[in-house]
C-alpha positions as CSV (number, residue, x, y, z in Angstrom):
1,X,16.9,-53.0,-4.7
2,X,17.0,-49.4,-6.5
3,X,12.8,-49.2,-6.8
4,X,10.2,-48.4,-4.3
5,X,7.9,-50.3,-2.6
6,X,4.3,-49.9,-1.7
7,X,2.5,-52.0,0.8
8,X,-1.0,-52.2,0.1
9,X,-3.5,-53.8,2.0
10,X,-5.8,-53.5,5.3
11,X,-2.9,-52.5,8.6
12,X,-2.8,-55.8,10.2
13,X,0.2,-58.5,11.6
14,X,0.5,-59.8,7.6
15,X,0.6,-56.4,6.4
16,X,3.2,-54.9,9.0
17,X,5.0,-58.5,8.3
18,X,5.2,-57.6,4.6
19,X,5.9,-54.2,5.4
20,X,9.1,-55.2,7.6
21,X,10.7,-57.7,4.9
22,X,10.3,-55.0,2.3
23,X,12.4,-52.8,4.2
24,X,14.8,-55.5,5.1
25,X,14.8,-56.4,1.0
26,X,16.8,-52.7,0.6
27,X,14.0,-51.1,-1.6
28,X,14.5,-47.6,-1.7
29,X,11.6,-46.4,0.1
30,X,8.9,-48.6,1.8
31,X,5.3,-46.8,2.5
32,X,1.9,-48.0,2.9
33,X,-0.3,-47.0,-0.2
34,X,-2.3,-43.9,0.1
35,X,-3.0,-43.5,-2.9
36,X,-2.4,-43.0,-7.1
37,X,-1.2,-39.6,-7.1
38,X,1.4,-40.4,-4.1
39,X,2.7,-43.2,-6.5
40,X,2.9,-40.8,-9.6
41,X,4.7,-38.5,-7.5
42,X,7.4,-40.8,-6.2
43,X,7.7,-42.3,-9.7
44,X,9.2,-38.8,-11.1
45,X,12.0,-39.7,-8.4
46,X,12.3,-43.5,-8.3
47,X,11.7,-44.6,-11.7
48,X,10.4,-48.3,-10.6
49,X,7.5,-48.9,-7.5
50,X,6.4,-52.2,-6.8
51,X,2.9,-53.1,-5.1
52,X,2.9,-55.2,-2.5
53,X,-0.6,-56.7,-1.5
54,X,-0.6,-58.2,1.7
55,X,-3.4,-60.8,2.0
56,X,-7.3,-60.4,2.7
57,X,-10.3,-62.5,3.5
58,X,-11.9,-61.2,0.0
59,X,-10.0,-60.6,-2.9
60,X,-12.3,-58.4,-4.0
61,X,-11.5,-55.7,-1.7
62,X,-8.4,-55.4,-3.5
63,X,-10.8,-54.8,-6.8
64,X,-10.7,-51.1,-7.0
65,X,-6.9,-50.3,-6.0
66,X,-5.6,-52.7,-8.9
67,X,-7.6,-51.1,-11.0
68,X,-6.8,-47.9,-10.3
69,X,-2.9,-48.9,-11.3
70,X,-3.9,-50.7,-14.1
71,X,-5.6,-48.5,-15.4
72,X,-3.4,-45.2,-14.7
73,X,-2.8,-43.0,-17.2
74,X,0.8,-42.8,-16.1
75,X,2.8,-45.6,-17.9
76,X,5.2,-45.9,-14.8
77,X,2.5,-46.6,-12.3
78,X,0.0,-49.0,-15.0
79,X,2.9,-51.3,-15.5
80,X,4.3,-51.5,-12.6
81,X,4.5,-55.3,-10.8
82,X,1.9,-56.2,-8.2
83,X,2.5,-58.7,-6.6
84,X,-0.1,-60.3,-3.8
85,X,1.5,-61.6,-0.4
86,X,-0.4,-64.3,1.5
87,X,0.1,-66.6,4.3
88,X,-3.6,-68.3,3.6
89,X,-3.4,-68.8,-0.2
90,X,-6.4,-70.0,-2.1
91,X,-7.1,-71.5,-5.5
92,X,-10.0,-68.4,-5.3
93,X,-7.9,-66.0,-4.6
94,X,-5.0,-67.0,-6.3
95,X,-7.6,-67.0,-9.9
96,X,-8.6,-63.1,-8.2
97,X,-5.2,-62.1,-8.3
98,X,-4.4,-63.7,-11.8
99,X,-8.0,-62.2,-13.6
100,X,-7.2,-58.5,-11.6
101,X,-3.8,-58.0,-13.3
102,X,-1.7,-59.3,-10.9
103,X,1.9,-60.2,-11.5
104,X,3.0,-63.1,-9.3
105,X,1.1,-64.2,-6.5
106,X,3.4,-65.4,-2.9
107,X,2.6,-67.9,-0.5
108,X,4.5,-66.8,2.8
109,X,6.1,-67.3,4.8
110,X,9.5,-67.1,2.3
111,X,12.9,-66.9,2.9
112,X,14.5,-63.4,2.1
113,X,16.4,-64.7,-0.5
114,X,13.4,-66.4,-2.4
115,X,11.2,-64.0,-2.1
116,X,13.8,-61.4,-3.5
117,X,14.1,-63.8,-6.6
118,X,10.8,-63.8,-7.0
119,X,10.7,-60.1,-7.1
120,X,13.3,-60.3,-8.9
121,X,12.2,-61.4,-11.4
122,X,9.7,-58.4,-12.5
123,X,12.6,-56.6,-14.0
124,X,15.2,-57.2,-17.1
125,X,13.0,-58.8,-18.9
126,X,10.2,-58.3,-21.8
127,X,6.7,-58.3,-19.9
128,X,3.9,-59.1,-22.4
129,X,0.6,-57.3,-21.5
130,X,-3.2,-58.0,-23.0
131,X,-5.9,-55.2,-22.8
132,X,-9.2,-56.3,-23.5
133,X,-12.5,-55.9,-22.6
134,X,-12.3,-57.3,-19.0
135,X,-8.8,-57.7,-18.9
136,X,-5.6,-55.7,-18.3
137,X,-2.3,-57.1,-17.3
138,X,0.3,-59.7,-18.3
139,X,-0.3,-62.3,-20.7
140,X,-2.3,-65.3,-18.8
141,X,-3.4,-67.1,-22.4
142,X,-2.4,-70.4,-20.2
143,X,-5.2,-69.7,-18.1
144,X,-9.1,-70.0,-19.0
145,X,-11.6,-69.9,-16.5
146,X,-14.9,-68.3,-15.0
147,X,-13.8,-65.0,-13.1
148,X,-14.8,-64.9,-9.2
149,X,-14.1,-61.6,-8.9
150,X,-15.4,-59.9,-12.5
151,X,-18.3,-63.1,-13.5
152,X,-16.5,-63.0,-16.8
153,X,-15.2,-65.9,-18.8
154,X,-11.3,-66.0,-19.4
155,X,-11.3,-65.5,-23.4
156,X,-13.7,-63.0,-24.4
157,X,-13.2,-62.6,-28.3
158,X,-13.4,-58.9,-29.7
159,X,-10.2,-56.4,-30.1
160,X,-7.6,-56.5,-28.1
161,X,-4.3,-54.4,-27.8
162,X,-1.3,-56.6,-27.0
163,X,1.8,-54.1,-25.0
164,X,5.5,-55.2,-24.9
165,X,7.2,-53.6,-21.8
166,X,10.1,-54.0,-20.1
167,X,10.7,-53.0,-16.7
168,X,14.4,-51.6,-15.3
169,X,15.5,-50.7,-11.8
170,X,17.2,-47.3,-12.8
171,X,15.0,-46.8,-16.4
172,X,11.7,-47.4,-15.0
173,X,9.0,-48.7,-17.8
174,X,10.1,-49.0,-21.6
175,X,7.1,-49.9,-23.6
176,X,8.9,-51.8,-26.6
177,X,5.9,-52.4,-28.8
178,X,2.1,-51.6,-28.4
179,X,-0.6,-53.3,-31.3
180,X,-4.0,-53.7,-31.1
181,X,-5.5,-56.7,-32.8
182,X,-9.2,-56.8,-34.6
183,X,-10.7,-60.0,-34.4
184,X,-11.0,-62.3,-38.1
185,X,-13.8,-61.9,-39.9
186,X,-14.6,-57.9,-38.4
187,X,-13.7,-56.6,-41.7
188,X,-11.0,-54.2,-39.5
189,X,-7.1,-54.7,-40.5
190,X,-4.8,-55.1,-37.4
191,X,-3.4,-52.1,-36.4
192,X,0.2,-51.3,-35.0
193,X,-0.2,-48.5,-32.6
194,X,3.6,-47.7,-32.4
């Protein structure tokens, strides 16, 4: 695989496990995360890095690192897949991963070749992305629910900006279309950014 992969996550057996199939995948590189300006750095040479998240008691530890790449100001790192790895998967931290941006979330163990599908499956394609007021990250309209880790409900109401991307192994990030939508009835006309 022609992209670079971050492992991200507290140095333990799940981590190092994660660590080792990543290499074993082919990526390009394979480092623990240290780090946004590392990333930004290593995307001017590999134009696609994956997260990895190797699993934690708390989800909420992992708060303030997906932010961080969410909210980058570097197109290459913001829209880049995160994915969360965990042996222990629950409904609470699965709902974490969805309401913190995440791209897939992994049960593991997984065979190589599943888990490269999975992974997979991240690039070649059009990515829809919502940015609202306590949300950034793919499109999760399928999913309403109270937030564990933010206390926020699932649909909020208000503006929100609506991002096409598409992610390629040797392009990096393409964002296709980029709108922001005014809720009816605010007496504001939707905007196309673009």
């Amino acid at each position: 695989m022609k992209a670079y992969a971050y492992i991200v996550g507290p140095q333990d057996k799940t981590w190092s496990s994660l660590f080792g199939t990543a290499t074993d995948l082919g990526f390009t590189g394979v480092s623990s995360y240290r780090g946004l300006s590392q990333v930004e750095q290593q995307a001017d040479e590999t134009p696609l890095c994956y997260f990895l998240f190797s699993g934690v008691p708390n989800i909420a530890e992992l708060r303030q690192v997906a932010r961080d790449i969410r909210f980058s100001a570097n197109p290459a790192v913001r829209f880049s897949p995160m994915v969360y790895c965990a042996e222990d998967l629950s409904v609470e931290a699965t709902i974490g991963c969805i309401n913190l941006g995440f791209d897939d979330v992994i049960a593991l163990p997984q065979t190589e070749a599943a888990l490269r599908a999975r992974l997979e499956r991240q690039v070649g394609r059009h990515v829809v992305f919502y940015e609202a007021a306590g949300y950034f990250g793919p499109d999760r309209r399928n999913r309403v629910s109270t937030l564990p880790v933010t206390g926020q409900s699932g649909r909020m109401g208000g503006p929100f900006r609506r991002l096409e991307v598409m992610r390629h192994v040797r392009e990096g990030i393409s964002i296709k279309r980029d709108e922001l939508f005014q809720p009816f009835g605010s007496g504001q006309p939707m905007q196309t950014l673009q």
